[in-house]
MDTraj code that builds the backbone (N, CA, C; nanometers):
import mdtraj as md
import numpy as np

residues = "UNK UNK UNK UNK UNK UNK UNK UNK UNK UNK UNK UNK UNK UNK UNK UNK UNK UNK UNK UNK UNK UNK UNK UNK UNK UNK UNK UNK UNK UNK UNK UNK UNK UNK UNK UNK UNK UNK UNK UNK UNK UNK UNK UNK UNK UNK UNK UNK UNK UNK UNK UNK UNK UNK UNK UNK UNK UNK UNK UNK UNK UNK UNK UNK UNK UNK UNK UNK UNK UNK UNK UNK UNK UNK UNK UNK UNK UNK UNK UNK UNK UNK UNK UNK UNK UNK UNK UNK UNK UNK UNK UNK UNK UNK UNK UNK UNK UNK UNK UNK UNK UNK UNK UNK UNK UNK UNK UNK UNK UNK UNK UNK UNK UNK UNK UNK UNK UNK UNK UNK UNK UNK UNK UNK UNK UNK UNK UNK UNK UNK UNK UNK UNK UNK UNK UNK UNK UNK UNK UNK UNK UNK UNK UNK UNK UNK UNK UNK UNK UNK UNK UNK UNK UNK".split()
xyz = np.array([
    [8.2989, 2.6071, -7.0057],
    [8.3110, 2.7118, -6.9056],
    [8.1755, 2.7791, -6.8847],
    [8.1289, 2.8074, -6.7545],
    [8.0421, 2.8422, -6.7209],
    [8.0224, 2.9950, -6.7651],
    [7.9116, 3.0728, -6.8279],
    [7.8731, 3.1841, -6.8270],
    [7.8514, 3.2539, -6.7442],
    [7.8485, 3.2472, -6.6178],
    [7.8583, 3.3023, -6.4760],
    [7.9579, 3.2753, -6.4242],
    [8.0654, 3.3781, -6.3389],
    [8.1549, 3.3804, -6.2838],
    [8.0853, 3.3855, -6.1306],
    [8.1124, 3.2966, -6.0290],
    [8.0579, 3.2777, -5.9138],
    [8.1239, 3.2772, -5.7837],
    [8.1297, 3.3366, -5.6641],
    [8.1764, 3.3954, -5.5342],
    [8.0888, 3.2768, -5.4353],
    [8.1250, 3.1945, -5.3744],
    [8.0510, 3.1222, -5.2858],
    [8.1345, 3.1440, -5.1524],
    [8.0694, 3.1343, -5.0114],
    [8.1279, 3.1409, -4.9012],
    [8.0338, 3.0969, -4.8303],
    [8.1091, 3.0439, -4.7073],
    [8.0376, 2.9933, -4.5949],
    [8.0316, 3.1338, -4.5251],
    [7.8537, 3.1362, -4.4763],
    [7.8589, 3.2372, -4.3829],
    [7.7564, 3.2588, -4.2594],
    [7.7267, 3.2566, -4.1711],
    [7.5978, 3.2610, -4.0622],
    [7.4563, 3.3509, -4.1442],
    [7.3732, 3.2734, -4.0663],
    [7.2518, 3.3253, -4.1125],
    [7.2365, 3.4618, -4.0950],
    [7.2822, 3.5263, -4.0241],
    [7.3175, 3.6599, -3.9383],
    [7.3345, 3.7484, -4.0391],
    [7.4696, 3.6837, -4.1247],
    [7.5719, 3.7892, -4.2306],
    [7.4943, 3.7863, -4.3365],
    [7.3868, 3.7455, -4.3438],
    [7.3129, 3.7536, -4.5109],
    [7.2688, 3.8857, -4.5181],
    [7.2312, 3.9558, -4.6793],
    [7.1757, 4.0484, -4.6652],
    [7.0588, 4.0932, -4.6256],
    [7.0223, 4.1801, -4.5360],
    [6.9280, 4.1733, -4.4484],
    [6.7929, 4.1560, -4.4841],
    [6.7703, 4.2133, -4.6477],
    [6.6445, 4.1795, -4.7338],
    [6.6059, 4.0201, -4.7683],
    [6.7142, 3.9631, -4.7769],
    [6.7589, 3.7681, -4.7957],
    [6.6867, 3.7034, -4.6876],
    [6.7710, 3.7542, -4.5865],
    [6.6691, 3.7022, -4.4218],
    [6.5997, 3.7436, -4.3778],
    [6.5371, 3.8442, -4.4100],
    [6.4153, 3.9356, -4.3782],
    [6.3022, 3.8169, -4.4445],
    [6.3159, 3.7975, -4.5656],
    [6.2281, 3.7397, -4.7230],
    [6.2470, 3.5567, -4.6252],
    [6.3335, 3.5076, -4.5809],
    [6.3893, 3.3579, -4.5530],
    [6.2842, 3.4205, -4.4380],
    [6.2698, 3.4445, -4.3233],
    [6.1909, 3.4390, -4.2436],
    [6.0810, 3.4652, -4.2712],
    [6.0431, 3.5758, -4.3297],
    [5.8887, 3.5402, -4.3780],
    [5.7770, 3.4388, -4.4264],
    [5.9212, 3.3668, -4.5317],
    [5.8763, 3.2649, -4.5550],
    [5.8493, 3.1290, -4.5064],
    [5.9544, 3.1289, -4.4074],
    [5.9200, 3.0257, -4.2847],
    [5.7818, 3.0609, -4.2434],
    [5.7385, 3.1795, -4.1472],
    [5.6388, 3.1918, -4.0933],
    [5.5111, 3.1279, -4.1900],
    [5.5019, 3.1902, -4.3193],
    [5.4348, 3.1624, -4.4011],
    [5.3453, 3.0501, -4.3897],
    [5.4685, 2.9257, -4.4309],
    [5.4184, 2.8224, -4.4034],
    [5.4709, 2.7094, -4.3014],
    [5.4579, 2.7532, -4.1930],
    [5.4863, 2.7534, -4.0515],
    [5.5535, 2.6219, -4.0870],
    [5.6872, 2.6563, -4.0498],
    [5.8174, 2.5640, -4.0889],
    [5.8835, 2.5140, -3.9391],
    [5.8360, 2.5899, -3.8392],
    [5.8866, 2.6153, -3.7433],
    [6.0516, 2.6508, -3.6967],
    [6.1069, 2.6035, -3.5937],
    [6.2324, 2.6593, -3.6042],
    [6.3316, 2.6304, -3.6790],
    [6.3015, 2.5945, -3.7701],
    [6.3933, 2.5164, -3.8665],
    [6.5562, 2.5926, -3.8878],
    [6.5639, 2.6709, -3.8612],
    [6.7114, 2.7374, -3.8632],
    [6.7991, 2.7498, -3.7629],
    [6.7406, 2.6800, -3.6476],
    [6.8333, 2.6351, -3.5044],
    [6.8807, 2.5188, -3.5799],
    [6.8575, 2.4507, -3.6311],
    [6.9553, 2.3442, -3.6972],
    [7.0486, 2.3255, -3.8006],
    [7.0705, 2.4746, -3.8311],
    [7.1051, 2.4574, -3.9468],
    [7.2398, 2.4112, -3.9586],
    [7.3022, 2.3177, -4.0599],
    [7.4170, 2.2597, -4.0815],
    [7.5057, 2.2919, -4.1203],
    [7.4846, 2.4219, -4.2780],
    [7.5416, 2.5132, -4.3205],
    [7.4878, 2.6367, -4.3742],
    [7.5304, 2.7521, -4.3967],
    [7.4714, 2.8735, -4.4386],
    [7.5528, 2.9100, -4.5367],
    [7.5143, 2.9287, -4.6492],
    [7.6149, 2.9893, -4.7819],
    [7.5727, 3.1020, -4.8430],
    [7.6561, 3.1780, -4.8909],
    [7.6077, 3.2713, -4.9871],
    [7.6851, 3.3026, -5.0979],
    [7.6157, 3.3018, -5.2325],
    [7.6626, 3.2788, -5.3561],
    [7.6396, 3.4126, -5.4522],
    [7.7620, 3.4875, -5.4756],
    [7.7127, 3.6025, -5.5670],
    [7.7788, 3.5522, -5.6965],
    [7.6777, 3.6154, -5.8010],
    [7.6808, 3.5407, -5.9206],
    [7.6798, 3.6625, -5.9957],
    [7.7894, 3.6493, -6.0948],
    [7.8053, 3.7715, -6.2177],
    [7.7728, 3.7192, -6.3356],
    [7.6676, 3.7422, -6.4278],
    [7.7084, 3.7093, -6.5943],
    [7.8057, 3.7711, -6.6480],
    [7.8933, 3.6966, -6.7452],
    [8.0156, 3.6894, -6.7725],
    [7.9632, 3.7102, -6.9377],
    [7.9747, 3.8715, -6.9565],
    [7.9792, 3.9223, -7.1088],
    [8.0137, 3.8333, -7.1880],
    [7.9478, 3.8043, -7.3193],
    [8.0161, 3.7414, -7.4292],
    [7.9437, 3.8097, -7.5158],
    [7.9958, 3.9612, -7.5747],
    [7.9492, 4.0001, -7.6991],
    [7.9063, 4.0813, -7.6690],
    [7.8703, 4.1523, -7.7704],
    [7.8177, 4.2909, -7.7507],
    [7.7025, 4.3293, -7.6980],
    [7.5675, 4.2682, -7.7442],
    [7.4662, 4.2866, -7.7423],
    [7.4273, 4.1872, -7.5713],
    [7.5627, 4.1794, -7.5030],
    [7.5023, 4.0859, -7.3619],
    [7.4812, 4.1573, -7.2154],
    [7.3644, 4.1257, -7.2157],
    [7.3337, 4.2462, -7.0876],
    [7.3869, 4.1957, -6.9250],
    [7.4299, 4.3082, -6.8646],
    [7.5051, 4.2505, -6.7714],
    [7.3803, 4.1958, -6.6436],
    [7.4055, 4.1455, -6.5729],
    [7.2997, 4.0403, -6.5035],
    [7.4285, 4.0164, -6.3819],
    [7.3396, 4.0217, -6.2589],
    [7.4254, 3.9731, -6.1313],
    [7.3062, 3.8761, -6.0343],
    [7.3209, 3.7842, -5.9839],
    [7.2145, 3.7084, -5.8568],
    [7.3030, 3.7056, -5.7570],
    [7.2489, 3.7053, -5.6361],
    [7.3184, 3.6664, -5.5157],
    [7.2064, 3.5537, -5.4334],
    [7.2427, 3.4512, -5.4112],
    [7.1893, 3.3728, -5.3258],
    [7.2088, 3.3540, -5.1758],
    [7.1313, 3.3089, -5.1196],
    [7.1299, 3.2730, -4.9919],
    [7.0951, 3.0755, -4.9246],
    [7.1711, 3.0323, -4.9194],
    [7.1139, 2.9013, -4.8488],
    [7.1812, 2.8085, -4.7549],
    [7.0296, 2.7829, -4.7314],
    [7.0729, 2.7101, -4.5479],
    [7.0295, 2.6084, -4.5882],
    [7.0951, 2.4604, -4.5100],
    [7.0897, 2.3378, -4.5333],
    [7.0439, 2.2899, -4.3597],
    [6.9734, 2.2079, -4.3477],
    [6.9994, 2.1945, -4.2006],
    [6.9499, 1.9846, -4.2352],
    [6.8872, 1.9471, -4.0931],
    [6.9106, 1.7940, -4.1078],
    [6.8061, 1.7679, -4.1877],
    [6.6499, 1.8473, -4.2044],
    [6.5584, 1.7968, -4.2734],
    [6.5181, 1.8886, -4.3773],
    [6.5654, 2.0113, -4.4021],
    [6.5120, 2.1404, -4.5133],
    [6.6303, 2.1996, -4.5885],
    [6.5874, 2.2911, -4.6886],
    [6.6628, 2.3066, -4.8019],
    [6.6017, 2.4224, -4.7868],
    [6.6282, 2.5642, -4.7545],
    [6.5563, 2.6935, -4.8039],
    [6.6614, 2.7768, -4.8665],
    [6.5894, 2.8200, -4.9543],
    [6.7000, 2.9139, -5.0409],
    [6.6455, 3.0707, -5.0847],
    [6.7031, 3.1779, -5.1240],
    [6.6388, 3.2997, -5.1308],
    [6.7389, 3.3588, -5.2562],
    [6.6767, 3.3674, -5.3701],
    [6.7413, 3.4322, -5.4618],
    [6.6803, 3.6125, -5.5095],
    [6.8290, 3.6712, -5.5273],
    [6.8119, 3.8051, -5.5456],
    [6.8836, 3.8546, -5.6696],
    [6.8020, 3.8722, -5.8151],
    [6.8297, 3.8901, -5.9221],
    [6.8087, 4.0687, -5.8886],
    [6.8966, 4.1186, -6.0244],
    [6.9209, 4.2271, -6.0169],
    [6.7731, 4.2910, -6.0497],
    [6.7141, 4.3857, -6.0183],
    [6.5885, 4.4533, -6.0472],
    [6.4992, 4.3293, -6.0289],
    [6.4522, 4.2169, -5.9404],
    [6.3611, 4.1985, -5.8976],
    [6.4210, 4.1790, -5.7336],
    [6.2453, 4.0872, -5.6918],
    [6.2612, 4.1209, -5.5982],
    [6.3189, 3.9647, -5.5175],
    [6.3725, 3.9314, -5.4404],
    [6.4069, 3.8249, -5.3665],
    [6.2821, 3.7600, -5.3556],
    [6.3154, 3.6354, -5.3982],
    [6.2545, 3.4620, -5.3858],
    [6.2504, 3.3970, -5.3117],
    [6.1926, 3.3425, -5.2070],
    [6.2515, 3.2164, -5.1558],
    [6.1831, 3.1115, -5.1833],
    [6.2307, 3.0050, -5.1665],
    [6.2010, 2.8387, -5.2101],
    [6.2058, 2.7587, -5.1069],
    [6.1658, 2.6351, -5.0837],
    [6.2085, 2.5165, -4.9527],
    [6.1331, 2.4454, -4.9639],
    [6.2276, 2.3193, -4.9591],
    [6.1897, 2.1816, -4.9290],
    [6.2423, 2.1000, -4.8453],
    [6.1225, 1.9731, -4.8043],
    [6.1991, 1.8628, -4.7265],
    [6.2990, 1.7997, -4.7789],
    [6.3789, 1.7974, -4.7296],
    [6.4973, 1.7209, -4.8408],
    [6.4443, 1.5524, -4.8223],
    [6.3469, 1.5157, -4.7460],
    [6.3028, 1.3752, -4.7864],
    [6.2293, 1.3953, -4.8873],
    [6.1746, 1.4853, -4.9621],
    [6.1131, 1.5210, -5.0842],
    [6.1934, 1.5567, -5.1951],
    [6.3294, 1.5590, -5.1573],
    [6.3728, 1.6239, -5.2951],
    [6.5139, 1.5264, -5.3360],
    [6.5550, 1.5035, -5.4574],
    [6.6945, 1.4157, -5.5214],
    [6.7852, 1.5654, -5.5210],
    [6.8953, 1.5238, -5.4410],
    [7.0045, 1.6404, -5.4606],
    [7.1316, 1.5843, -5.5181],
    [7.1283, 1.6365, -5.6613],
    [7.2601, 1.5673, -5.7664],
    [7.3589, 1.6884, -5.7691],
    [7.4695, 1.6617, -5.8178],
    [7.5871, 1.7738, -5.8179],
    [7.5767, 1.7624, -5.9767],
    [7.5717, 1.9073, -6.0002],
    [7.4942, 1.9120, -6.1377],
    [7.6147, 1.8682, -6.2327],
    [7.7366, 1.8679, -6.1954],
    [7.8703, 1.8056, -6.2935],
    [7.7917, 1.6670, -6.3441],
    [7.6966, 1.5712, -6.2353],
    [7.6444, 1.4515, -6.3137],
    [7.5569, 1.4597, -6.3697],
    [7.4990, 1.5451, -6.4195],
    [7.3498, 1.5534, -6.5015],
    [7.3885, 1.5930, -6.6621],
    [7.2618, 1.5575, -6.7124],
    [7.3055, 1.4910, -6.8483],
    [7.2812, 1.6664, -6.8984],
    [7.2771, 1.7872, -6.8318],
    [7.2500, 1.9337, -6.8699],
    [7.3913, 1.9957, -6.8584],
    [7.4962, 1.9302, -6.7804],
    [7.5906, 1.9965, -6.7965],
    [7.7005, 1.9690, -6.9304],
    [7.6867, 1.9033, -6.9952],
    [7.7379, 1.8811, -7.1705],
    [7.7013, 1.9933, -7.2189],
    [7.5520, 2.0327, -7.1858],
    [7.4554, 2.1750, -7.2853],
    [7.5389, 2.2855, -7.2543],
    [7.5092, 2.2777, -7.0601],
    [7.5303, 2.4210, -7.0268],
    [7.6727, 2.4428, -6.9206],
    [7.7558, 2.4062, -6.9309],
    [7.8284, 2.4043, -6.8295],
    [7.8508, 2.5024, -6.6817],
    [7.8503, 2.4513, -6.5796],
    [7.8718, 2.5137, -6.4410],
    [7.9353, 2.4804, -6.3764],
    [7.8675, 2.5193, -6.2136],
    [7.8884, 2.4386, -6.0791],
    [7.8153, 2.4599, -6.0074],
    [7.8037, 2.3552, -5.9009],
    [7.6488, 2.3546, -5.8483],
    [7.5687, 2.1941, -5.7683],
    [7.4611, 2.2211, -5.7591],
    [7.3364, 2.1443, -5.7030],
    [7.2123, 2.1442, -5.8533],
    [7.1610, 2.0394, -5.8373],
    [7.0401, 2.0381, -5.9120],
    [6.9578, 1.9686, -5.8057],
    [6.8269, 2.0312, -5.7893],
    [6.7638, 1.9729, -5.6826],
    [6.5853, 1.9770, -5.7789],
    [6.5464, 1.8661, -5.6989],
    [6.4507, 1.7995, -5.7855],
    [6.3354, 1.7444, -5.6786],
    [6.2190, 1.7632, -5.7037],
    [6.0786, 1.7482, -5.5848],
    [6.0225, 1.8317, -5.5430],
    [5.9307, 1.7973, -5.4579],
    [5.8265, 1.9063, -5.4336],
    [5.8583, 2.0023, -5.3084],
    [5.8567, 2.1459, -5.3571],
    [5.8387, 2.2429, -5.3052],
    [5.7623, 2.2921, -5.2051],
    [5.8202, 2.3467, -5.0750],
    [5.7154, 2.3748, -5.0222],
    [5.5869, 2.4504, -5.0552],
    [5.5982, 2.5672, -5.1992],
    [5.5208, 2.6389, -5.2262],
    [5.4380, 2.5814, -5.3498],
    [5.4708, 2.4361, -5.3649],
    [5.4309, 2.4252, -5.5111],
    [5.3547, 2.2567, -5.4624],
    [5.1970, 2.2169, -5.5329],
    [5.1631, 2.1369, -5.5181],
    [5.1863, 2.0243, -5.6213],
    [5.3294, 2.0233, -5.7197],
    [5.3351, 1.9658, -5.8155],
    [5.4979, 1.9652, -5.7787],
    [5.5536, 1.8435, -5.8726],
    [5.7396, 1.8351, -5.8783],
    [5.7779, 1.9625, -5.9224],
    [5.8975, 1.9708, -5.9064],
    [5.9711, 2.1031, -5.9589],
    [6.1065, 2.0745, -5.9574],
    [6.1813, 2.1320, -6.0632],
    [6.3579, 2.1360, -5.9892],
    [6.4217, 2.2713, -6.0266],
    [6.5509, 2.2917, -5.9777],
    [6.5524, 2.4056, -5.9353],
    [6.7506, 2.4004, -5.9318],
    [6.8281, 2.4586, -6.0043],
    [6.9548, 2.4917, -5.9822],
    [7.0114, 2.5636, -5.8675],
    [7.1251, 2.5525, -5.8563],
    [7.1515, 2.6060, -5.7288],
    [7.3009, 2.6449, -5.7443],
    [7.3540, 2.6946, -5.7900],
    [7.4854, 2.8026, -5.8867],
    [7.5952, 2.7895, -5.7630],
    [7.6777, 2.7212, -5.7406],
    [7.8312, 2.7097, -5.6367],
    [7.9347, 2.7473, -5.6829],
    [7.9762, 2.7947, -5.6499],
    [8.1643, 2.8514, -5.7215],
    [8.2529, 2.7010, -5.6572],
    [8.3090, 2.6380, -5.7518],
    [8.4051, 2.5364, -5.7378],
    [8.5695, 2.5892, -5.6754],
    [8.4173, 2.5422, -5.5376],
    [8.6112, 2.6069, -5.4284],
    [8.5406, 2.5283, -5.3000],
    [8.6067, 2.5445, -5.2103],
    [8.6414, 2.4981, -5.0819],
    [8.4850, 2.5017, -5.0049],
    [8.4202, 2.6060, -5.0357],
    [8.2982, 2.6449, -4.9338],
    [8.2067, 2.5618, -5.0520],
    [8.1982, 2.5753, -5.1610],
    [8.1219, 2.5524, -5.2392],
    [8.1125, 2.3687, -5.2602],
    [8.2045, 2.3406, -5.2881],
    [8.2180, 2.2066, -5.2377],
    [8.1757, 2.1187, -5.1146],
    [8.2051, 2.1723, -4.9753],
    [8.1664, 2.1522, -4.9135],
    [8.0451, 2.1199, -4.8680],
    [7.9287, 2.2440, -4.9229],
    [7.8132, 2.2436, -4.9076],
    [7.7506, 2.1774, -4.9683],
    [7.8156, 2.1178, -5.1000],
    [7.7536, 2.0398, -5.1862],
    [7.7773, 1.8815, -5.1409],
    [7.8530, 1.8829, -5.0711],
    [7.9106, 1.7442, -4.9672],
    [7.7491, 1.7123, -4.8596],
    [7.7468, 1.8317, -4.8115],
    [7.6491, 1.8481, -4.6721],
    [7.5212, 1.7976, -4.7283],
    [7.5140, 1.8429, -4.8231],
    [7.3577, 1.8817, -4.8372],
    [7.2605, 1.7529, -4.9403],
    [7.3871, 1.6842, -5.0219],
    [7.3754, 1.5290, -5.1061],
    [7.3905, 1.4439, -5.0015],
    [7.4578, 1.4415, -4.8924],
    [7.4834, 1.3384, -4.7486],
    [7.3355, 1.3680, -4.6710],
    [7.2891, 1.5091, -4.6556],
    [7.1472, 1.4989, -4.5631],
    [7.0047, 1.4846, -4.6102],
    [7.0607, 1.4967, -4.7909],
    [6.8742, 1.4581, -4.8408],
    [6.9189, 1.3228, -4.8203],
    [6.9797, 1.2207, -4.8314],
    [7.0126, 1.0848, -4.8464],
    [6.9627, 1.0351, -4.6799],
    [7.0597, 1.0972, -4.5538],
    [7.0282, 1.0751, -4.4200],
    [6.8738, 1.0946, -4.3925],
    [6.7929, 1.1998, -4.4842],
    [6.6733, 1.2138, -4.4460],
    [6.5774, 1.1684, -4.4923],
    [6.5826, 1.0754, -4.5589],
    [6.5036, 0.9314, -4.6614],
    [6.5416, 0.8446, -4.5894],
    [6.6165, 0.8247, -4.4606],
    [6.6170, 0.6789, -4.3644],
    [6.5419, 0.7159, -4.2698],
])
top = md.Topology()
chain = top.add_chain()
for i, resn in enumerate(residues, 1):
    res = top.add_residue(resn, chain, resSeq=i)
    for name in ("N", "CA", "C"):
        top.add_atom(name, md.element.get_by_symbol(name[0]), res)
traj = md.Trajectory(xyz[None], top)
């Protein structure tokens, strides 16, 4: 059982929190991504609780943000007391596994994406979790998004 209890939903780029897409557009501009979010395929957002075990366990919440579209992967994470992240890649650059098959979920159990390659911000490999609540939206996206790094390597 996963140590995070997790909220996933499908939702428009619109409904994110406004600091999420404020931080997601910046970062487009950044590194001029162009319109990359007229395409987008799906929009999710994932709030994430740590799930106490014991006394001494400090409580911890993330909320994510991510858009999938036919060729990019951008994501924007918002841990409690810092400040929002964002990340993105070509998904012809990156392996997108459903982390149930990786040899980390025996260690650590979840649900989710494990995504693997180079970053738009990073001149070296990287990989990078991606936390789904095992339900209907969460599934889904994890359908979308293993079907369009695959479509976007042809």
């Amino acid at each position: 059982m996963s140590d995070w209890k997790r909220t996933t939903q499908e939702v428009s780029f619109e409904s994110l929190p406004s600091e999420m897409s404020s931080a997601i557009k910046q970062h487009i501009e950044r590194y001029n991504l162009g319109p990359i979010l007229d395409s987008a395929l799906m929009c999710i957002q994932t709030d994430s609780e740590k799930i106490k075990k014991g006394l001494f366990v400090k409580a911890e919440a993330a909320q994510m943000g991510v858009i999938v579209t036919p060729r990019w992967l951008i994501w924007a994470v918002k841990r409690t007391k810092m400040a929002t992240t964002v990340l993105s890649a070509p998904l012809s650059n990156l392996i997108v596994q459903d982390y149930a098959q990786t040899r980390f979920m025996n260690m650590i159990p979840d649900s989710g994406i494990e995504v693997s390659g180079v970053f738009t911000s990073a001149s070296e490999g990287a990989s990078a979790f991606i936390g789904l609540e095992d339900n209907v939206a969460g599934n889904k996206f994890k359908e979308i998004v293993v079907q369009a790094a695959q479509d976007a390597k042809k």
